[in-house]
C-alpha positions in Angstrom: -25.3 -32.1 -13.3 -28.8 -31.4 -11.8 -27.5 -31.3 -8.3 -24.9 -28.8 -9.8 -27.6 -26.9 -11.4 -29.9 -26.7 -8.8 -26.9 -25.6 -5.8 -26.2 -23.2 -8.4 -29.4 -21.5 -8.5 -29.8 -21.3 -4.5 -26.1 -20.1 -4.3 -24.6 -16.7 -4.5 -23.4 -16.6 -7.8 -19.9 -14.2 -6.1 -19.8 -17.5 -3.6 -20.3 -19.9 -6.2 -17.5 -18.5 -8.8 -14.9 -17.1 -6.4 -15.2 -20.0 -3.7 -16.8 -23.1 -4.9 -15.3 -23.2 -7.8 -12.0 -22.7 -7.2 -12.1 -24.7 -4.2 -13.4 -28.0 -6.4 -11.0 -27.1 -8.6 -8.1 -26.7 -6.2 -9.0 -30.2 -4.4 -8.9 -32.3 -8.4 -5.1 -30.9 -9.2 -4.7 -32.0 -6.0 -6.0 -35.7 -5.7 -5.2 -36.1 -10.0 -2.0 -34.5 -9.9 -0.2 -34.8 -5.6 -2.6 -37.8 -5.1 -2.0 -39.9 -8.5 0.6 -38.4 -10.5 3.2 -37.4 -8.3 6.9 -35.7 -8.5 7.6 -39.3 -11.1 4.8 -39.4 -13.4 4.3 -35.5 -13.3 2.9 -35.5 -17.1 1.6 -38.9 -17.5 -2.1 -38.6 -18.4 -3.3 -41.8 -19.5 -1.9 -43.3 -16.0 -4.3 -40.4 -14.1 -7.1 -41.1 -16.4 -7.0 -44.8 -15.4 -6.6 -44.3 -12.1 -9.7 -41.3 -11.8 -11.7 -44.3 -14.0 -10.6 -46.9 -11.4 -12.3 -44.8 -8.6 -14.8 -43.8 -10.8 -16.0 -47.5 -11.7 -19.0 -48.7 -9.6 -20.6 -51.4 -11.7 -24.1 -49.3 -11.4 -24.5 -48.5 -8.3 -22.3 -46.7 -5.7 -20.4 -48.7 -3.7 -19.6 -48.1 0.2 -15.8 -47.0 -0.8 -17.1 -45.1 -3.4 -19.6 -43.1 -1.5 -17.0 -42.3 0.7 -14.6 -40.7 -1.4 -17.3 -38.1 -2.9 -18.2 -37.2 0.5 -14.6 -37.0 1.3 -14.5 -34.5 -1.8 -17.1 -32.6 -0.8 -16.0 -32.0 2.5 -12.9 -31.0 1.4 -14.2 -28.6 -1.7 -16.8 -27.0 1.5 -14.0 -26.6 3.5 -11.8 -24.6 1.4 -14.6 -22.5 0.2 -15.1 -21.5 3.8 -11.5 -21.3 5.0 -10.0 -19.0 2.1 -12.3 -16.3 2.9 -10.3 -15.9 6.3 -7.0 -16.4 4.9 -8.0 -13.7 2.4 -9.0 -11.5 5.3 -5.5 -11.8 7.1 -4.1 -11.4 3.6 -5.9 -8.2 2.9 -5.1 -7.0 6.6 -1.4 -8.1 6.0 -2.0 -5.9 2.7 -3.2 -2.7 4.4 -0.2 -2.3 7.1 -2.6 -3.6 9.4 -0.1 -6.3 11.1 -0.1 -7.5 14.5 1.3 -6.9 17.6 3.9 -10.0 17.5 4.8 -9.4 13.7 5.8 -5.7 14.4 9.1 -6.2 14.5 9.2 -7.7 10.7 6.5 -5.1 9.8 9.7 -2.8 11.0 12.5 -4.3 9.2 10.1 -4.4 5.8 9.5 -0.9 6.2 13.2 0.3 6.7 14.2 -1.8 3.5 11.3 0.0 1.6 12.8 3.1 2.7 16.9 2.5 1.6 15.0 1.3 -1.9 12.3 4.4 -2.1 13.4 7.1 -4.6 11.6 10.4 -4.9 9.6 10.5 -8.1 11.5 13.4 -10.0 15.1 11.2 -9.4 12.9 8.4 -11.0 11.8 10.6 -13.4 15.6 12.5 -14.6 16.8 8.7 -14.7 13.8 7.8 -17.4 14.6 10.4 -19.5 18.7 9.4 -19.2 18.0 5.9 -19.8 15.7 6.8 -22.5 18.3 9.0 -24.3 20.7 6.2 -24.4 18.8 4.3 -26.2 17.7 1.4 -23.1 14.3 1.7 -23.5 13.6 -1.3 -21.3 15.2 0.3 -18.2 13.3 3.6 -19.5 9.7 1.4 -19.4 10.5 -0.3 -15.9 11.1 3.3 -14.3 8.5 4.8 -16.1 6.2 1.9 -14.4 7.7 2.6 -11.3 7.1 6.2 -11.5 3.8 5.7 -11.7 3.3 3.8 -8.4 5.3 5.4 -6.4 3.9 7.4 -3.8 5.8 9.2 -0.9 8.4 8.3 1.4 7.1 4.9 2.6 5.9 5.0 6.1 4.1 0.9 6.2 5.4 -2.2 4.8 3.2 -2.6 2.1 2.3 -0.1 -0.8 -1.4 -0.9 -0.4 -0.8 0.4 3.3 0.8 3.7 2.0 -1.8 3.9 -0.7 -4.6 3.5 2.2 -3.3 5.8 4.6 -2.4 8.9 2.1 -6.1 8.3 0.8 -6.9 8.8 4.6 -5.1 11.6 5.2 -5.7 13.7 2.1 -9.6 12.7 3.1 -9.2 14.3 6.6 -7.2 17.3 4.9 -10.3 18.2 2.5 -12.7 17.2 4.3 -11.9 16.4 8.4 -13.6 13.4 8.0 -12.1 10.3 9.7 -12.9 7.6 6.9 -11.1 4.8 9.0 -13.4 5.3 12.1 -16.5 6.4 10.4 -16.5 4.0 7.4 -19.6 2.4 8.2 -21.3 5.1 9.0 -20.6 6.6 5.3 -22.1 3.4 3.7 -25.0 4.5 5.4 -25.4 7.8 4.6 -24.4 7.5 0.7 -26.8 7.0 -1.7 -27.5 4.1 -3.3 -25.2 4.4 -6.4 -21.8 5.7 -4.5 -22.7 3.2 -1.8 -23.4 0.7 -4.7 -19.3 2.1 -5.9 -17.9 1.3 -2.8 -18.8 -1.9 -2.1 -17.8 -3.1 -5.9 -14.6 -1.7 -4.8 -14.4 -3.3 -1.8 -15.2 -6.8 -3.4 -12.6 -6.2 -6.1 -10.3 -6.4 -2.9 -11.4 -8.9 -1.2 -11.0 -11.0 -4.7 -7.9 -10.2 -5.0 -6.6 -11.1 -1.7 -8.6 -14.6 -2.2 -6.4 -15.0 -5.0 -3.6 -14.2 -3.1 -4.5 -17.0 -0.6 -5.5 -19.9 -3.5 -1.6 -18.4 -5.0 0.0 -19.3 -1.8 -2.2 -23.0 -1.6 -1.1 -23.9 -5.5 2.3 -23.2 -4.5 2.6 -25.1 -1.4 0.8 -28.2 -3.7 3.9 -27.7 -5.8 5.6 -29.8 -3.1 3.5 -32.8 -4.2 3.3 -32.2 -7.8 5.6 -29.9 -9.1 4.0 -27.7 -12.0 1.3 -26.0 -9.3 4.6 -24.6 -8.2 4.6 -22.0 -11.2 1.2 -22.1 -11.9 1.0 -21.0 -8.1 3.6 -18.1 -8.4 1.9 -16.8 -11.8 -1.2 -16.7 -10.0 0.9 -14.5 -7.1 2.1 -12.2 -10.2 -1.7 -11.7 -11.5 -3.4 -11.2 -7.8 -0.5 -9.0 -7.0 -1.6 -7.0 -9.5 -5.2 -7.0 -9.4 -4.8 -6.1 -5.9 -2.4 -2.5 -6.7 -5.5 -2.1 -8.9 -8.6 -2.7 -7.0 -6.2 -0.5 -4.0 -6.3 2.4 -6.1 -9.9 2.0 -7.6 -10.6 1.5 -3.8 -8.8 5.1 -2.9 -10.1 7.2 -5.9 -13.8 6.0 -5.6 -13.6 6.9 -2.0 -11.8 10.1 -2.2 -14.6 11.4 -4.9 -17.7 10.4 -2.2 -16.3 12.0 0.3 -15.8 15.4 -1.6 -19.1 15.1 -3.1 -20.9 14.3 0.1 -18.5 17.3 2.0 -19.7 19.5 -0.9 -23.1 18.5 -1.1 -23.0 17.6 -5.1 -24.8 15.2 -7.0 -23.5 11.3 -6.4 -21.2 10.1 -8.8 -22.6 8.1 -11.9 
């Protein structure tokens, strides 16, 4: 616990809680639960706590076997912690329409389907108000929902790519400034609170594509120990949603610095 104490005092507490964490976490469901339990004994806790005690039981001292096993865990919990952050990054670049050259033509075939299923927002609207009127007010809440995501006709695979690129464009309408290629050099000329805005916003994506990437690992874990399958696709469902939300927290807080710095107001509070 002092070892614990003192790494979390020297670490980041952002590292520490979105990596470490999650990462040790991650790596126990996965030697308790794929490594002891299994598909068979899925729910059988007293044979996992005797088996984590069998591991666990040194006599009073560490043994060689022993000692190799924690490092073993340590390693592994380190190594997640480092490799999510890149899996998040493809994630997020997946997430902005930004895909490769060699997944083009999926990026394609995605983008055509989100066309046939794209409605303009009054037809989503008139067929609220029907469904509403005939008393299914489920179907009325679902469209309503959708109504309030959709954007225009989609031109990327991904909403969050849509979302992006009319924040981009409706930036370069107001103001002609190219926020893709001069990002960077906004962060430096904001003041301290709207550049203190933006990077909150930026982290609250980067989150939630790291939680997209632990989704995908819980699932895949699924294959050794079934219940991380749902856990895993809940945790999809949540980070699916954090990530419309940080995307659109992301656009409006970037939209309202560039018209204040275009117009030369005060920075936003």
């Amino acid at each position: 616990m002092t070892l614990l104490a003192e790494l979390q005092k020297r670490i980041p507490d952002g590292w520490f809680l979105r990596r470490l964490l999650p990462a040790a976490l991650f790596v126990v469901v996965a030697v308790v639960g794929g490594g002891q339990l299994g598909q068979r004994h899925w729910n059988d806790l007293g044979l996992a706590r005797a088996r984590i005690a069998a591991a666990l039981r040194t006599g009073g001292s560490l043994s060689d076997d022993s000692l190799a096993l924690l490092v073993l865990v340590a390693v592994a919990v380190v190594g997640l912690a480092f490799a999510v952050p890149f899996a998040a990054a493809g994630i997020g670049a997946l997430a902005s329409g930004a895909w490769p050259w060699w997944l083009m033509p999926l990026s394609r075939r995605v983008t055509a389907w989100r066309v046939r299923r794209w409605a303009p927002p009054s037809e989503v609207a008139r067929e609220s108000v029907r469904a509403r009127a005939a008393g299914r007010e489920l179907r009325a809440d679902r469209l309503d929902a959708r109504l309030a995501r959709t954007t225009d006709e989609p031109g990327c695979p991904t909403w969050s790519g849509d979302r992006l690129r009319a924040t981009e464009t409706e930036i370069r309408r107001t103001t002609g400034l190219d926020i893709a290629g001069e990002w960077t050099g906004l962060l430096l000329t904001v003041p301290e609170v709207s550049r203190a805005a933006l990077s909150e916003a930026r982290n609250a994506y980067d989150a939630s594509c790291e939680g997209l990437a632990w989704s995908v690992a819980v699932v895949l874990l699924g294959a050794w120990w079934w219940p991380a399958a749902p856990a895993g696709v809940v945790l999809w469902l949540a980070s699916r949603q954090s990530l419309r939300l940080a995307v659109r927290t992301l656009c409006r807080t970037t939209e309202a610095i560039c018209a204040r710095q275009h117009t030369g107001g005060p920075p936003p509070a």
